[in-house]
C-alpha positions in Angstrom: -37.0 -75.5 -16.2 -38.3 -74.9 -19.5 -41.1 -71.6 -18.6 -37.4 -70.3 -16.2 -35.6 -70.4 -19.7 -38.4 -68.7 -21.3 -38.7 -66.1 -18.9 -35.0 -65.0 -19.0 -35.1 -64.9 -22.6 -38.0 -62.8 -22.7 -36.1 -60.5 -19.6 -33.1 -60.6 -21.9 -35.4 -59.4 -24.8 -37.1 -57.1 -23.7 -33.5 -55.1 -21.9 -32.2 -55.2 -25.3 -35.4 -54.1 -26.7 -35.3 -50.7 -24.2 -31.5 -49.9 -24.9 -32.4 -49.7 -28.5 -35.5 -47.6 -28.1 -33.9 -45.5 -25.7 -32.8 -43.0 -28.3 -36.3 -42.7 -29.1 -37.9 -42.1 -26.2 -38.5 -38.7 -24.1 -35.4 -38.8 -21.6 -32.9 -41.5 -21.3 -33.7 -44.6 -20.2 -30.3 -46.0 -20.2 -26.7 -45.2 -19.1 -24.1 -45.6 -16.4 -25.1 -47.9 -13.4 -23.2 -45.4 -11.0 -25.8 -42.7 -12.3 -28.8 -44.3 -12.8 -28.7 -45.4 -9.2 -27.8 -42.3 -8.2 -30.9 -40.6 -9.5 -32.9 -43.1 -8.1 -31.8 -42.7 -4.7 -31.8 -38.9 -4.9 -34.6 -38.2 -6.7 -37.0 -41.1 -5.6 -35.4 -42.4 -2.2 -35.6 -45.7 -3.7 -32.7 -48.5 -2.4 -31.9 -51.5 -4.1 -34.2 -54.5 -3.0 -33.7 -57.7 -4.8 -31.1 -58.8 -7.9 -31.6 -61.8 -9.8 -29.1 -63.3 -12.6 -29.9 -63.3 -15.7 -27.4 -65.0 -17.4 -23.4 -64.5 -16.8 -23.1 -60.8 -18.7 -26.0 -59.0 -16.9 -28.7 -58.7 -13.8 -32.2 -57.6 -12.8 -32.2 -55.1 -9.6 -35.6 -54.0 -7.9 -35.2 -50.6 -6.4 -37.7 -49.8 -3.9 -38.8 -46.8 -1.3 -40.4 -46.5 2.2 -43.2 -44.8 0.2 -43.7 -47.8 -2.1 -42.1 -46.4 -5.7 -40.1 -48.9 -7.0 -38.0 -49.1 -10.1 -36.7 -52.2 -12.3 -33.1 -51.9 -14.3 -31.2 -54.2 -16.0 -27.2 -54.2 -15.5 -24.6 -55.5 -17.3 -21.2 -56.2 -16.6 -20.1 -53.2 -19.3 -21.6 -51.0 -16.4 -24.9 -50.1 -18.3 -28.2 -50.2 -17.1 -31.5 -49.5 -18.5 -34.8 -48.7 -16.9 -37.4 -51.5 -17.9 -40.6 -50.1 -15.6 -41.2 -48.3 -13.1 -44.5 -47.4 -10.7 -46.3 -47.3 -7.0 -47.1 -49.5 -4.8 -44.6 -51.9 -4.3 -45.5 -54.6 -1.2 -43.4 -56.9 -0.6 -46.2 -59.1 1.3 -48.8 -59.0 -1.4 -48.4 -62.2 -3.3 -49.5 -63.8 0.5 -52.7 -62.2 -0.3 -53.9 -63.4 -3.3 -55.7 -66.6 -4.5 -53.7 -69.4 -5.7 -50.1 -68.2 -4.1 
């Protein structure tokens, strides 16, 4: 229970951590829900996957394409979401495949 409390305080962390450094970076990495998913089914093709609860004020949503692109966001309940990585790839099978799952 304690490494699940951990890991949604580091989650929690590191979505704050990206809506401050948002300003900073090249393009925005935060904004509107409505938009962000928007863009990512437009411009990507990528459909939401998986959610999980972070706490009661916001949640973790996998985005995910035929092609295997996939994007993570945080959400909160304020209707924000910001970007926290993105990339190729995705399988859904592939934990199966490796040693020790």
């Amino acid at each position: 229970m304690k490494t699940r409390q951990t890991l949604i305080a580091a989650i929690t962390s590191l979505a704050a951590i990206a809506a401050a450094a948002a300003p900073a970076m090249a393009g925005p990495t935060c904004g509107e829900r409505t938009d962000i998913v928007r863009k990512l089914s437009h411009d990507f093709k990528e459909a939401p996957q998986s959610v999980g609860m972070v706490n009661n004020q916001a949640v973790i949503e996998v985005f995910v394409s035929e092609k295997g692109s996939w994007t993570i966001i945080a959400s909160g309940t304020d209707g924000k979401s910001c970007v926290l990585s993105a990339g190729d790839g995705w399988q859904t099978d592939a934990l199966a495949g490796l040693p020790g799952a």
